[in-house]
C-alpha positions in Angstrom: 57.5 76.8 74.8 57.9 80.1 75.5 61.1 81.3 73.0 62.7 84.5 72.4 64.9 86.3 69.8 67.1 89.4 68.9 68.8 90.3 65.8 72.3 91.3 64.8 73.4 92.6 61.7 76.8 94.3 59.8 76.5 96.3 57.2 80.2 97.2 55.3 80.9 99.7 53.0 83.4 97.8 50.7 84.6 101.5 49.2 84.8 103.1 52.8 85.8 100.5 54.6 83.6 101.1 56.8 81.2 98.9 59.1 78.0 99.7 60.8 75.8 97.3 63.3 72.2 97.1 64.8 70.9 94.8 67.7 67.6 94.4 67.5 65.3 93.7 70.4 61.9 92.9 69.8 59.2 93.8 72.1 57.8 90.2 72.4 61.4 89.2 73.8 60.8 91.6 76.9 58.8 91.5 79.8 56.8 93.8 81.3 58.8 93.6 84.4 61.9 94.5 81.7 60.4 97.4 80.2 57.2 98.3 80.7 54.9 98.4 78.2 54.2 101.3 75.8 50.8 103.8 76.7 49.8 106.7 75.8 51.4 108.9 78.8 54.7 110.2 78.3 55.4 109.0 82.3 55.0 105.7 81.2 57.7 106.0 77.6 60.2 107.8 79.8 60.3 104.8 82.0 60.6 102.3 79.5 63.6 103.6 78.3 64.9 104.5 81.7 64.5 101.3 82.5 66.0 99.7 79.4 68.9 101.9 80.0 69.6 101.0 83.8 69.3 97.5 82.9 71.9 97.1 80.5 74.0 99.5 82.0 74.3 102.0 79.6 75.2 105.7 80.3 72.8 108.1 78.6 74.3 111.2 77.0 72.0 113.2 75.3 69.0 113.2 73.8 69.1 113.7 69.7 66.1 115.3 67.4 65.5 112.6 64.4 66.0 115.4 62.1 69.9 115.1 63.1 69.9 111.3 62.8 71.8 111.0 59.8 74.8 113.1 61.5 75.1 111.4 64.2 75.8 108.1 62.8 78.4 110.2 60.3 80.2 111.0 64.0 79.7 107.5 65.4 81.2 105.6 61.9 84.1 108.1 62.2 85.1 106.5 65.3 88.2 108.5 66.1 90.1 108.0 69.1 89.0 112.0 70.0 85.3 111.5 69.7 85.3 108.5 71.6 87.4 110.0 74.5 85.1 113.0 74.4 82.1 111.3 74.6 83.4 108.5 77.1 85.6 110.0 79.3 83.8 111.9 82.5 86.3 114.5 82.7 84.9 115.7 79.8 81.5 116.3 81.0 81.8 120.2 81.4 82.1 120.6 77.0 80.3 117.1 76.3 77.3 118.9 75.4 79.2 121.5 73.1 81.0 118.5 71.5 77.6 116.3 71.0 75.5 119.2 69.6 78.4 120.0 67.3 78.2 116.0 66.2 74.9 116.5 65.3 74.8 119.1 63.9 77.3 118.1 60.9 79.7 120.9 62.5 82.8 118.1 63.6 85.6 118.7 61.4 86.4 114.8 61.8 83.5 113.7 60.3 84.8 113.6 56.5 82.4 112.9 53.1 82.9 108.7 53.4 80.9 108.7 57.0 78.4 111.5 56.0 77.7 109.3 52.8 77.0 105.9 54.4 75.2 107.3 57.3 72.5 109.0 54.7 72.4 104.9 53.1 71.9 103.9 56.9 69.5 106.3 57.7 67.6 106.5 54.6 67.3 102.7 53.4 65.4 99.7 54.7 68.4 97.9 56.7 67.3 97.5 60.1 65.6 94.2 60.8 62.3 93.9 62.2 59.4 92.2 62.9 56.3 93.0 61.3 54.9 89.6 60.5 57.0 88.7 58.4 60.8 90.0 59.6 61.5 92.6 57.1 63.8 95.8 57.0 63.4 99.3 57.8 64.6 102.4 57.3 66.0 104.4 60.9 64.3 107.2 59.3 60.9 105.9 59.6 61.9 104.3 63.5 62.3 107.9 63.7 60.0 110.1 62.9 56.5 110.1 61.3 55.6 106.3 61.0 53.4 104.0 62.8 57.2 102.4 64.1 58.1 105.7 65.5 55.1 106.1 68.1 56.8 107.8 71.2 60.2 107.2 69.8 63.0 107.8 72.2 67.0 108.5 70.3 69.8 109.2 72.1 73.6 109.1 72.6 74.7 106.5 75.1 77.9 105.3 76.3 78.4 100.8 77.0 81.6 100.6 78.8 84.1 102.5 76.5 81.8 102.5 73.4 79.5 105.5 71.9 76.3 104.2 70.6 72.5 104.8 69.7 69.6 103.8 71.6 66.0 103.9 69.9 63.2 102.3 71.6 59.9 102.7 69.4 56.8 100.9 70.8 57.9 97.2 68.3 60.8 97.1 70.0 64.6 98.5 71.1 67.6 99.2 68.5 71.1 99.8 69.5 73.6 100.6 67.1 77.3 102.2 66.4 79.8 101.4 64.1 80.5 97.6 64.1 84.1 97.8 65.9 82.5 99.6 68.7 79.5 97.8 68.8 82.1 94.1 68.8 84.0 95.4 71.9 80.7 96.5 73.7 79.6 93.1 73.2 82.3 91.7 74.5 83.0 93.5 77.8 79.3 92.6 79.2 76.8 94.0 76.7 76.1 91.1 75.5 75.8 88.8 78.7 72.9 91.6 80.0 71.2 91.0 76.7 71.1 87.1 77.3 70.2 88.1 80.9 66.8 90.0 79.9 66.2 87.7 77.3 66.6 84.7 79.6 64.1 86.4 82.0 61.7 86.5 79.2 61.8 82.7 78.9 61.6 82.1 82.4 58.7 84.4 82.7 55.4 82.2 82.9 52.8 82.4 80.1 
């Protein structure tokens, strides 16, 4: 047998209204012809996550330093129809910068207290699943930054299709996430088929 696994989970914010969702890769689900395997030299990180990225045919944005994490979930939980055009639409390429360093920054006028509130619970609390022997939850903070999980982290904006979201890839595994309507239609316009596809190379793959 040779099985492999990811995780999905929702959290809502009953208050708010709002929704937020993580898909969780672990690293024993990939190959090494997926994503090559974490080292030491930062060649060798920037091609895992180059590689990751080509593969599931995301569009990276920008970069993003841990210390603005929390922000730029407030920006992706927002979810209004002007962020997503200005991060998704090409034609916007000349300010997309501007607009993303504004985002995380806290400076998007958008972004109102219900979104900054719940992205400081996302970032801060242990909600992202993963596997540690046994599967147990996480904070984003410490995928982040100082933390045995956070080991030549890589967090950026990317773009699936029509849909804004994180990417963090940390040595245990890969995490995308975005608020959960995003994340739903992502899914469903191909996302999810180049998951299975990776996945189902890993159980191909001989032992």
């Amino acid at each position: 047998m040779n099985p492999v696994q990811l995780y999905e989970t929702t959290i809502r914010d009953n208050d708010s209204n709002l929704a937020f969702s993580f898909i969780v890769v672990p690293n024993r689900s990939l190959t090494e012809s997926d994503v090559r395997l974490t080292g030491s030299q930062s060649s060798e990180l920037v091609s895992r996550d180059d590689i990751f990225i080509e593969q599931l045919g995301l569009r990276p944005l920008q970069r993003l330093d841990p210390d603005n994490l929390e922000n730029a979930l407030a920006g992706l939980l927002a979810n209004s129809a002007e962020i997503r055009q200005t991060l998704v639409d090409i034609s916007f390429v000349a300010s997309l910068e501007f607009h993303l360093d504004r985002l995380a920054r806290g400076l998007d006028p958008r972004v109102g207290q219900q979104e900054l509130q719940f992205a400081r619970f996302l970032t801060e609390e242990a909600v992202v699943p993963f596997e540690n022997s046994p599967l147990h939850g996480v904070s984003l903070q410490s995928l982040s930054k100082a933390s045995p999980y956070a080991l030549g982290a890589y967090i950026g904006f990317v773009v699936s299709g029509s849909t804004p979201m994180l990417l963090l890839t940390v040595p245990a595994g890969i995490i995308l996430c975005g608020a959960a309507a995003g994340i739903g239609e992502g899914l469903n316009r191909g996302l999810r088929d180049r998951l299975q596809y990776l996945l189902a190379k890993k159980g191909r793959a001989k032992p």
